[in-house]
C-alpha positions as CSV (number, residue, x, y, z in Angstrom):
1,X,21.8,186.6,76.0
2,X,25.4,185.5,76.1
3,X,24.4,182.1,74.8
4,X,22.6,183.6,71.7
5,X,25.8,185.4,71.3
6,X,27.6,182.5,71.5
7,X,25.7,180.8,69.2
8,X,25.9,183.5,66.8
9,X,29.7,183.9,66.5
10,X,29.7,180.0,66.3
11,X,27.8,179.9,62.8
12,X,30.9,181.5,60.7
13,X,33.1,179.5,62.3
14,X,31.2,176.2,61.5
15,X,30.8,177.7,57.9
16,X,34.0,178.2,57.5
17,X,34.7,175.0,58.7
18,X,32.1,173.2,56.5
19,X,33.6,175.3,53.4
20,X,37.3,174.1,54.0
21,X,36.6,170.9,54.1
22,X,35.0,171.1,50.9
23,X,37.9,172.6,49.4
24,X,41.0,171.2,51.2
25,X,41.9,167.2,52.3
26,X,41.9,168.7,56.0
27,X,39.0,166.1,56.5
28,X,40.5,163.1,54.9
29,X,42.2,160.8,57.8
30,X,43.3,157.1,56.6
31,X,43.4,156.9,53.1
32,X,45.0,153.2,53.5
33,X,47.1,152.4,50.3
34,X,47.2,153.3,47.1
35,X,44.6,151.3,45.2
36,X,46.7,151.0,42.2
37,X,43.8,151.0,39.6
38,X,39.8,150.4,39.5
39,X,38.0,153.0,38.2
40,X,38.4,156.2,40.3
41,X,42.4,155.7,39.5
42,X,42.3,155.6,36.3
43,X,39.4,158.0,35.9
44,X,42.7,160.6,37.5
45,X,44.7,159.1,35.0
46,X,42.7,160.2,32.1
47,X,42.1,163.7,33.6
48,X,45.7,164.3,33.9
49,X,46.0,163.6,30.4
50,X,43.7,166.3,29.8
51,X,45.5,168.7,31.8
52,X,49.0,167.5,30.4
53,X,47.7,168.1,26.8
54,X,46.4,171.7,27.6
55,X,49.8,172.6,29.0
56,X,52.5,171.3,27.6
57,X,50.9,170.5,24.3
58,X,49.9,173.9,23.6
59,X,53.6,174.6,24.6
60,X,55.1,172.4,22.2
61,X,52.5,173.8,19.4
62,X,54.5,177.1,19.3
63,X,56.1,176.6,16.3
64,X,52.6,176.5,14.7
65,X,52.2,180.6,15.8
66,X,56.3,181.3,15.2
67,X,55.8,182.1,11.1
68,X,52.6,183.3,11.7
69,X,54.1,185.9,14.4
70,X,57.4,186.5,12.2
71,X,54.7,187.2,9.4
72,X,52.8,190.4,11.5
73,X,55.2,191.4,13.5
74,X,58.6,193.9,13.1
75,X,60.2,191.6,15.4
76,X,63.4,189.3,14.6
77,X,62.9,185.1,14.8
78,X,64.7,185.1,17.9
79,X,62.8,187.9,19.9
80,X,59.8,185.9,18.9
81,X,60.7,183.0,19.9
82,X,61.2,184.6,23.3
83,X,57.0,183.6,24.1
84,X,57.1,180.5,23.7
85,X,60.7,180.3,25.8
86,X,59.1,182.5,28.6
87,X,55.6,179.7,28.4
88,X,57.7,176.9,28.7
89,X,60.2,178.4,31.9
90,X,57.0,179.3,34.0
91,X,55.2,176.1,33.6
92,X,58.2,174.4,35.1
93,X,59.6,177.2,37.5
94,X,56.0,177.6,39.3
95,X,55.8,174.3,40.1
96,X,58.6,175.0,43.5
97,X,55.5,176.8,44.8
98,X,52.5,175.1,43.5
99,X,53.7,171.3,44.2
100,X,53.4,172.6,48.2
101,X,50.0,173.8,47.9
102,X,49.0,170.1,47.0
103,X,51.1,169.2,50.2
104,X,49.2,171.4,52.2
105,X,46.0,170.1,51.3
106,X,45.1,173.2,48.5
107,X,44.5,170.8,45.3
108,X,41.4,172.2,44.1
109,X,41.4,176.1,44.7
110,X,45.0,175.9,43.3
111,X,43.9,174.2,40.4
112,X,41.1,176.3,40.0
113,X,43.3,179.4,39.8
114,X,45.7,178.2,37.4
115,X,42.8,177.1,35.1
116,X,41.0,180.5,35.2
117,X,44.4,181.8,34.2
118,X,45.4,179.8,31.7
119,X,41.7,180.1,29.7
120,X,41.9,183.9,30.0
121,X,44.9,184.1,29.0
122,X,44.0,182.4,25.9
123,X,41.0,184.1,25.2
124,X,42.8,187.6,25.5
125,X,45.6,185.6,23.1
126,X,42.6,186.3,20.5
127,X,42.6,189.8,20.6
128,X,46.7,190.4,20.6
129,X,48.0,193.0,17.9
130,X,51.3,193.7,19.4
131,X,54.6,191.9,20.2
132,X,54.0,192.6,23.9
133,X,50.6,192.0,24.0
134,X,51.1,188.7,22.7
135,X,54.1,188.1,25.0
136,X,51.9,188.8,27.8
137,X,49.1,186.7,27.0
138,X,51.0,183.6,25.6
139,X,53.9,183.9,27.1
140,X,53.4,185.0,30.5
141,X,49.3,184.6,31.4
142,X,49.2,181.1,30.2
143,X,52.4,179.9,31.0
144,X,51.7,181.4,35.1
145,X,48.3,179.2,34.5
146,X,49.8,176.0,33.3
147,X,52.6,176.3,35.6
148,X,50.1,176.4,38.3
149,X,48.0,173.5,38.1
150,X,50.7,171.3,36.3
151,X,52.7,169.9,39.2
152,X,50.0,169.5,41.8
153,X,48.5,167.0,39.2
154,X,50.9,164.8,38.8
155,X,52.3,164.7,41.9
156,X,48.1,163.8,42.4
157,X,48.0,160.8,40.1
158,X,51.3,159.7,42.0
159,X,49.2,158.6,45.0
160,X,47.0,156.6,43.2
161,X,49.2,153.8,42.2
162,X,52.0,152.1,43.7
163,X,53.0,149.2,41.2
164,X,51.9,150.4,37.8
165,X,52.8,154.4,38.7
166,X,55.7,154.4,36.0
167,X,52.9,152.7,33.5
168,X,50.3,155.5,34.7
169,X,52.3,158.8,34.5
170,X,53.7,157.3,30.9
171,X,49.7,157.5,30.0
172,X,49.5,160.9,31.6
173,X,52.8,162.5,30.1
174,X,51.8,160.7,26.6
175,X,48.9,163.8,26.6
176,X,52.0,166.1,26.0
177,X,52.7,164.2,22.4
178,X,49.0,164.6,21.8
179,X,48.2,168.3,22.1
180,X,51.5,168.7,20.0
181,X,49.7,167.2,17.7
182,X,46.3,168.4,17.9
183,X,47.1,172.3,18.3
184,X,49.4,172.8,15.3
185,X,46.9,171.2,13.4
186,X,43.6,173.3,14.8
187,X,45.6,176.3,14.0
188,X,47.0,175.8,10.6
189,X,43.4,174.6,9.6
190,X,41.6,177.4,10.8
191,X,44.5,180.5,10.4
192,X,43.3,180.6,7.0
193,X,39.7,180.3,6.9
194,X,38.4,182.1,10.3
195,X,41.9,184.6,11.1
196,X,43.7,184.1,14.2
197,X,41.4,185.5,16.6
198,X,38.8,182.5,15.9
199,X,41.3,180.1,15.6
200,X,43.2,180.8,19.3
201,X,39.2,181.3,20.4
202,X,38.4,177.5,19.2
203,X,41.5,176.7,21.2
204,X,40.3,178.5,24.4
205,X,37.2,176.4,24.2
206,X,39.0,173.1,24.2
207,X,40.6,174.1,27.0
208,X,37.4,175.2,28.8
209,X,36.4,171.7,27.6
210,X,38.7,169.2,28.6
211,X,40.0,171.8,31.7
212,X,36.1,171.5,33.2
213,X,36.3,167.6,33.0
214,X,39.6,168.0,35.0
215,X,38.4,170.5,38.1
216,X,35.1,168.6,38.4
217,X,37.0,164.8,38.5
218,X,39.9,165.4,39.8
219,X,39.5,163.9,43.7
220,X,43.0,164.2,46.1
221,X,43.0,160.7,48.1
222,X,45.7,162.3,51.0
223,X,45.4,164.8,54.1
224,X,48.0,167.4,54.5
225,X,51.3,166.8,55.3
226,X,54.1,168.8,56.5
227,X,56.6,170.3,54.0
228,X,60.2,171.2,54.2
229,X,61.7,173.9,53.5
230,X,61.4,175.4,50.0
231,X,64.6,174.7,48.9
232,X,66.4,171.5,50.1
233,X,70.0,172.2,50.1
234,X,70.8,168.6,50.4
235,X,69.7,167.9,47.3
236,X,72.9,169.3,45.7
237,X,75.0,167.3,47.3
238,X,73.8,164.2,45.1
239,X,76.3,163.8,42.8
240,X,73.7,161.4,40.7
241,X,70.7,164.0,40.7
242,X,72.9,166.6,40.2
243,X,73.8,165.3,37.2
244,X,70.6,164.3,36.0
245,X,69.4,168.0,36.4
246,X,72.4,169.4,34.3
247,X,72.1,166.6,31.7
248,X,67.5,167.6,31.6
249,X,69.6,171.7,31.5
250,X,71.1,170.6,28.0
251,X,68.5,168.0,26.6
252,X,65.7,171.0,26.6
253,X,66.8,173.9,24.8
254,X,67.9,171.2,21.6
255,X,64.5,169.8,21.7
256,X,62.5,172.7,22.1
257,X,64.2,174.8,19.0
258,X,63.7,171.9,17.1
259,X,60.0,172.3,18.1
260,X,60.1,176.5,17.4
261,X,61.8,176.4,14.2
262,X,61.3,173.2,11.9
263,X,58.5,175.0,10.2
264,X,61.1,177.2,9.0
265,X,62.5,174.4,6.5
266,X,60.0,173.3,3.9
267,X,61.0,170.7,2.0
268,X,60.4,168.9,-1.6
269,X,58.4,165.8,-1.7
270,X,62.4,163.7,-2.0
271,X,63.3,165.3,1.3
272,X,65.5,168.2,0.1
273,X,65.2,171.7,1.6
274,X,63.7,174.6,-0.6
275,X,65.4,176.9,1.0
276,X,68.7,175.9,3.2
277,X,69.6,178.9,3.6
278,X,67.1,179.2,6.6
279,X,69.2,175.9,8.3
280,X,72.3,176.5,10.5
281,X,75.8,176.5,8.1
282,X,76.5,173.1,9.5
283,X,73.4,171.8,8.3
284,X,72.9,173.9,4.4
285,X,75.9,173.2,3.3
286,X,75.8,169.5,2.2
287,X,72.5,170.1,1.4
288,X,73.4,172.5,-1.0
289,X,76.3,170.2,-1.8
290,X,73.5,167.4,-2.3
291,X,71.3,169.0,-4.5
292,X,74.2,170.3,-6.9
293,X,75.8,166.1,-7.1
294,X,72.3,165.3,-7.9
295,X,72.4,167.9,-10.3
296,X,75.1,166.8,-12.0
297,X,74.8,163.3,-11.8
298,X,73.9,163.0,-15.1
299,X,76.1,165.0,-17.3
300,X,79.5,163.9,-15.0
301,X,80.5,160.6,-12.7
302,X,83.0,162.6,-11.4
303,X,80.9,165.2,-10.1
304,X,80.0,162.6,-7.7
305,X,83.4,160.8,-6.5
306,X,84.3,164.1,-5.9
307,X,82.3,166.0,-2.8
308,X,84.6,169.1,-3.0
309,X,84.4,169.6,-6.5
310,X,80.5,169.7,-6.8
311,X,80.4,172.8,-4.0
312,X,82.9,174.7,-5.6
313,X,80.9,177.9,-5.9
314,X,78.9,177.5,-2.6
């Protein structure tokens, strides 16, 4: 009697076991070194591309939806704009907590989270009517998603190579460029044809797509390690790092309004903006001044030795 009762409370155990080895690197032991390349490397390589163009790509597509947003909703540029801001600061801020579950051996059930996230997040993107639903969707389900599953994958590809890393992560991060690319361009086809429901849909099921490819390929090579505390004060005292993070604190915001707004500029086939009154001052005025000397060029050679005299009325 007590040893079928032993044997009985020894089953969940052993599942247990059997399932957490599946899902965590607790049974991995020696990995040896990296193999820097061959085909399960690079095979990683090419999944984290995926992964990088579903995140940060669709990140970087937000100017595409910005008009669109500024067209259906009572909202001001810069209250808009606030989705794509609020995207972008959880894909990086996340990653404190989500780089540790890859430490701890958690690669593929944290992945898999942040991927269920991030598609249903676009899917209910689709059916948004309101400022805050959007927000909510875009700005806050997808970006929690992304931010997720974004760290633990690169810091994944890191242990794969040794000698060509900096050449591998430039492949990886290079997906970023791509899905900049490839979203505006999905969504500007489509907004007009199908209506934005269809159009963010066709978007979910790239991600579903390419994000499929990643959870199923995807392999960690390490077992779990110990991790330090979750913020390293020591860190600050690095006068170089410190400096490097203040320098990445200015470098993104010019980048990314760059990204959010330059839709708001069309311009003629010779490069001159149709409207600069949509540019910063700094920026319409010798446009305006431009476009009046060019004007003028004709009739007057003074008109253009003398800058000041064709704005006069601007």
């Amino acid at each position: 009697m007590d040893d079928h009762l032993s044997r009985t409370k020894s089953r969940p155990s052993a599942t247990m076991a059997r399932i957490a080895s599946r899902i965590t690197t607790r049974s991995i032991r020696d990995p040896g070194p990296p193999p820097d390349g061959g085909l399960l490397a690079w095979t990683q390589i090419f999944c984290a591309w995926l992964a990088i163009m579903n995140t940060w790509g669709f990140v970087n597509s937000f100017g595409a939806f910005q008009p669109y947003y500024e067209r259906i909703l009572p909202e001001s540029a810069s209250t808009i704009s606030w989705i794509g801001s609020v995207q972008a600061c959880l894909l990086f801020a996340l990653g404190m907590f989500s780089g540790r579950a890859l430490d701890r051996g958690w690669f593929r059930p944290t992945v898999a989270i942040g991927i269920v996230i991030q598609i249903l997040g676009m899917f209910a993107l689709s059916g948004a009517k309101t400022y805050w639903q959007f927000l909510l969707t875009q700005g806050f389900c997808t970006g929690i998603g992304g931010g997720i599953f974004f760290v633990p994958i690169m810091g994944l590809c890191s242990t794969y190579f040794s000698t060509h890393r900096g050449m591998a992560l430039g492949i990886v991060t290079s997906g970023n460029s791509f899905g900049g690319i490839i979203y505006p361009l999905v969504v500007r086809q489509l907004l007009d044809k199908v209506g934005f429901g269809w159009a963010v849909r066709v978007l979910g099921f790239i991600n579903v797509a390419s994000l499929l490819v990643v959870i199923a390929f995807m392999k960690p090579r390490l077992p779990p390690r110990k991790t330090g505390p979750l913020v390293d004060w020591e860190a600050f005292r690095d006068v170089p790092y410190c400096l490097h993070v203040l320098g990445m604190c200015f470098l993104m915001p010019s980048i990314y309004c760059v990204f959010y707004y330059v839709s708001h500029t069309p311009f003629q086939p010779d490069g001159i903006p149709t409207d600069s009154q949509r540019l910063p001052h700094s920026l319409a005025t010798p446009s305006l001044c431009h476009t009046q000397r060019l004007s003028t060029s004709s009739s007057s050679s003074t008109a253009l030795d003398s800058p000041l005299a064709s704005c006069q009325g601007t």
